[in-house]
Structures are given as C-alpha cells and as structure tokens.
N, C-alpha and C positions, 0 to 999 in steps of 0.2 A: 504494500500500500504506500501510495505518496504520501498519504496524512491520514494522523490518525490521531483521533483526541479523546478522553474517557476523563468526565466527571471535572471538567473547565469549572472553575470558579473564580470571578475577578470581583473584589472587593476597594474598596476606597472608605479611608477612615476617617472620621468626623464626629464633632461633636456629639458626646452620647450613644457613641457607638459606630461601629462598621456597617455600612451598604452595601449590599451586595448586588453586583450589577448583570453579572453572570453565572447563573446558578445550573451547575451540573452539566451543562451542553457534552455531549459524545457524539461524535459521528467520524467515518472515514471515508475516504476518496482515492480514486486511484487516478490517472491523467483522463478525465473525464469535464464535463463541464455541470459544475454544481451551485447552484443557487441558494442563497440566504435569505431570505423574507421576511417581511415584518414591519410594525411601523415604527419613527425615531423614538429611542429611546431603550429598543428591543434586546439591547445588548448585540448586535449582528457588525459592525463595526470593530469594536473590543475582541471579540470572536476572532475574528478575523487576524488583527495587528498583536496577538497574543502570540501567534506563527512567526513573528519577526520582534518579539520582543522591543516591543515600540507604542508600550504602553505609558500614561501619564506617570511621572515619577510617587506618588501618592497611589496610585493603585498595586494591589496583592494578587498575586497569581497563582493558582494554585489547579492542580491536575494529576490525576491518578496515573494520567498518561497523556504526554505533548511530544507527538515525534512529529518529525518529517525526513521522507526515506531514509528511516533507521537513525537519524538522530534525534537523540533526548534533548531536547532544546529548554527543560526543568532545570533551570541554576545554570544554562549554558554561558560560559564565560564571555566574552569580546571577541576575542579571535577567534572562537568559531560561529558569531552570529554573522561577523564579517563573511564566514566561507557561504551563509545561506542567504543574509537577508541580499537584496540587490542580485548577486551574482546567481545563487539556485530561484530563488523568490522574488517576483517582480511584482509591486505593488503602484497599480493607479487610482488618483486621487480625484475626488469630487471635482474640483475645478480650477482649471490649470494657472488661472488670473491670479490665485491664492499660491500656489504650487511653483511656478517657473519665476527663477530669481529674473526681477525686474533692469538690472544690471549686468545682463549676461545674455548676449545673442541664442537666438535658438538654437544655432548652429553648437557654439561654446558651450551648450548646455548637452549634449547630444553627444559629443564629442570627451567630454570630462566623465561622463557617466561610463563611455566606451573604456576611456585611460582609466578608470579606476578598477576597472576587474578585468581589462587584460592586456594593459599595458602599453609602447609603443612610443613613438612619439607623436610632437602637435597635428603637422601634419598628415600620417596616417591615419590618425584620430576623427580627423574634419573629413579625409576623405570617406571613412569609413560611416562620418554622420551622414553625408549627404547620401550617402547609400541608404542608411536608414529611413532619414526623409522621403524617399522615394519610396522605399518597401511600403510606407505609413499610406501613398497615396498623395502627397503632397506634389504641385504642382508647382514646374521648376522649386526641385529641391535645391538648387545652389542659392538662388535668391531666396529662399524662404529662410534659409539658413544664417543667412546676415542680417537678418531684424528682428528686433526687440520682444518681448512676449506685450506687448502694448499696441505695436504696429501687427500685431495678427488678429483673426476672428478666434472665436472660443473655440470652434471645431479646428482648426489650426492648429490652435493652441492644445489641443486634446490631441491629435495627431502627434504630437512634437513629442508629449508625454508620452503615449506609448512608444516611441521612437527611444526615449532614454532609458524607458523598464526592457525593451528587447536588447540592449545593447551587449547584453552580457549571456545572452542564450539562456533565458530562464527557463525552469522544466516546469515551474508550476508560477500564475496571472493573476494576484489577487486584483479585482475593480471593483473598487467603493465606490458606488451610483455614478461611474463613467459619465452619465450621459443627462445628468440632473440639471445640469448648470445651460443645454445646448435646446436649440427649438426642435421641433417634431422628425424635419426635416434629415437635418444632418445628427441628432442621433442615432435613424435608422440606417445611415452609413456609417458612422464610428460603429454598432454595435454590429455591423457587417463586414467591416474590417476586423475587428478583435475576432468573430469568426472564423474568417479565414485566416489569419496568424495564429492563432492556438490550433487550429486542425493540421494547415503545415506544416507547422513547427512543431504536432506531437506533444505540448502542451498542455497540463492540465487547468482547468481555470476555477476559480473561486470567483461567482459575478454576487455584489450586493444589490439590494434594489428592492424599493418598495412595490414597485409595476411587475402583478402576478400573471397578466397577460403575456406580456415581454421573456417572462424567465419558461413560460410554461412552451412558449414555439423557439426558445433560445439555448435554455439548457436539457442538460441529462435528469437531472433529478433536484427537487426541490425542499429544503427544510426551510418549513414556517418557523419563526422564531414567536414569542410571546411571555415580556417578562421577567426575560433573561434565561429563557428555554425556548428546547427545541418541544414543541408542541404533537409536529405531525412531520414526517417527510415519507415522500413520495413519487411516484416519477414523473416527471413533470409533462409528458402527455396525460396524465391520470388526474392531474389537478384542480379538474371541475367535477370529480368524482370522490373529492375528499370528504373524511367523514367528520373532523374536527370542530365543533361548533364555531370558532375564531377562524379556522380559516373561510368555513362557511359565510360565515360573517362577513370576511374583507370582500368574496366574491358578489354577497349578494349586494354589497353596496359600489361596486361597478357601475357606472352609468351605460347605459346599450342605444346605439343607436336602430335595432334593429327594433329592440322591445322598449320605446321611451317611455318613462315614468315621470307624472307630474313630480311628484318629490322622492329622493332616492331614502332607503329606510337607515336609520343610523341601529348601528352596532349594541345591541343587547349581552351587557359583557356578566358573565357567572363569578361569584367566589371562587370557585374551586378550581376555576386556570389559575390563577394564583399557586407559585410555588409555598409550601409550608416554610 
C-alpha cells in the first residue's frame, strides 16, 4: 500500500483542555485516485498535511499507524520528511495568489523547486521548468515563465503550481480544493489536467473537495468525512447509493437543474454522528 493510516488523531491545546480535530480516521490507498469529502471544518485538510508533517506547531498527532510506502512517518525526524515531503509527496494548494512567492518569477519558482530534489545547475533548472510549463498546458511556456504570479490568471497561476509539485516525480498528488479559488470554466480543465498527469505519471492522488458531484465522475473511491471522521467510504461511482444519513444529507441538498426545487431542504443533523 502507498498509504496507510489507523486510528489518526490530531489535537490542538487550549484553554481548559485539548480539541480534538481528528478523531480516529483509518483508511488506505494504493496509486489510485481517492477523494476526501466533507464540509470546512471536517478535519479533511489536517488529514491530509498529517502525510507531510506540516501541521500547525500547537497541534498533537497521534496514530496507531502513519506510513507511506513502508515509512513510519510517527516521530519521523527532518531528514527523512525531506526524502518524502516534496520529492515522494507533492502537495497542491487552495490558491496559488496565497501560494506563489510574489517576488519570484514563475519560471524561478519552477525551476528552484526542480534544484531542490534533484539538483543541477540554474540553467538546466529553467530549462527543465519551461518543460514543465509546457507539460502543465501553459501557452508559450518561455514567456509564461518570466512573469510574476500577479501578471498571471489564477488558472495560470494553478498550472504553475502543479508544475513545481511535478518537478521532483512524485508517486503520490495530494490537492487541497485545487480548483476553489478558479471559475466553472477553467476548473474543469485544471481538474483534466491533474487527470491526465496522475494517470501518466502512474500516480496516486489524494483530491480534497467539498463538490460530491466532481469527486464521484473524478475519483476511485470516496471517504465522507464528518466531525473529524470518516463516516462512510465508498466507491465513488456508488455515491448516490450511499446509505449514511450525512452523506444523504449533502446529496439531497444539491440543487438539480433537471428536478428544480422552489427551496432546497437544509441538513437535518443526529447526535449520534457525533464522535463520543
């Protein structure tokens, strides 16, 4: 298994006691494409940056079992987060405006990411970005590659970022809501590209994402989060055949253009999702 995680708990300490944000999550994957669901606050993010130990300094992490191919990444030191995070584990972020240093060509950025896991010098570096550029889809990748993350659009700017998470041949794609920050448009091409780059490239992906529509014709299989659990998973052609009350819940409040409803029904939630 690529990843494999038993009984995830992430904690943050506070006044009058400890929170806990992530309670008990398990599940594994192999180079597949898997989906996390849920709404903000679900613990599905934490989850995730748990894999790269790249959580807030104030939160506690704790697991019965945190691998990724065969490493215990439990109390893993520095120098071996370095061998996973970036160079095995490629992680993209919500939105690239926030994300791409405002001080540093896109190209420089693309290129620095390539020098730091495998070396080389400036020049083979640049050359090696604008290849990336290119693979990403970007149009004239030489010009693209000498302006600013200010002088681009957000899909650009999205493109750029996954251009600096490939640069190091990762085996396994986490993206945190890729495509949250872009219009209808050009996120149905970013998430068409991440497609075919993780199929090519043999890749396994971790996609996050509140849009159950999206992950259910996107991914392999889908775990609802709720809570800071995993509630139900499933695979994710199966999705409109879930039995979980919550995830029932997020589907029936989908709006449909096919079945329109004067007003869409809101979310009847139970005690008993609720972790103890």
């Amino acid at each position: 298994m690529l990843v494999e995680i038993e009984n995830l708990r992430i904690s943050f300490a506070r006044q009058g006691g400890a929170v806990e944000a992530v309670r008990g999550v398990s599940f594994a994957m192999d180079k597949e494409k898997f989906a996390i669901v849920g709404e903000s606050g679900s613990g599905k993010s934490l989850t995730a940056r748990s894999l790269m130990q790249l959580l807030p300094g104030n939160a506690r992490c704790q697991a019965d079992k945190l691998m990724f191919d065969g490493i215990d990444l439990r109390g893993a030191d520095e120098k071996t987060m370095r061998k996973v995070r970036g160079r095995r584990v490629g992680f993209i972020l919500q939105d690239p405006k926030y994300s791409l240093n405002p001080v540093m060509t896109i190209g420089q950025q693309v290129a620095e990411s390539w020098r730091a896991h495998k070396g080389g010098g400036r020049r083979q570096a640049m050359t090696a970005a604008i290849g990336l550029l290119e693979q990403v889809q970007i149009r004239d990748p030489q010009q693209a590659a000498k302006r600013y993350p200010h002088e681009v659009s957000g899909g650009m700017g999205q493109r750029a970022m996954i251009a600096m998470m490939l640069a190091p041949d990762p085996e396994l794609l986490i993206a945190d809501e890729p495509t949250s920050a872009l219009d209808a448009t050009v996120q149905a091409e970013i998430l068409r590209l991440i497609d075919v780059l993780v199929s090519d490239r043999g890749m396994g992906l971790i996609l996050i994402s509140h849009d159950l529509p999206l992950v259910s014709h996107f991914c392999h299989r889908v775990a609802v989060m709720y809570a800071g659990r995993i509630v139900e998973t499933l695979a994710a052609g199966d999705l409109t055949r879930a039995v979980h009350p919550y995830t029932r819940g997020l589907l029936e409040c989908l709006p449909s253009l096919r079945h329109p409803r004067a007003r869409l029904p809101v979310m009847t939630r139970d005690v008993a999702w609720n972790p103890s």
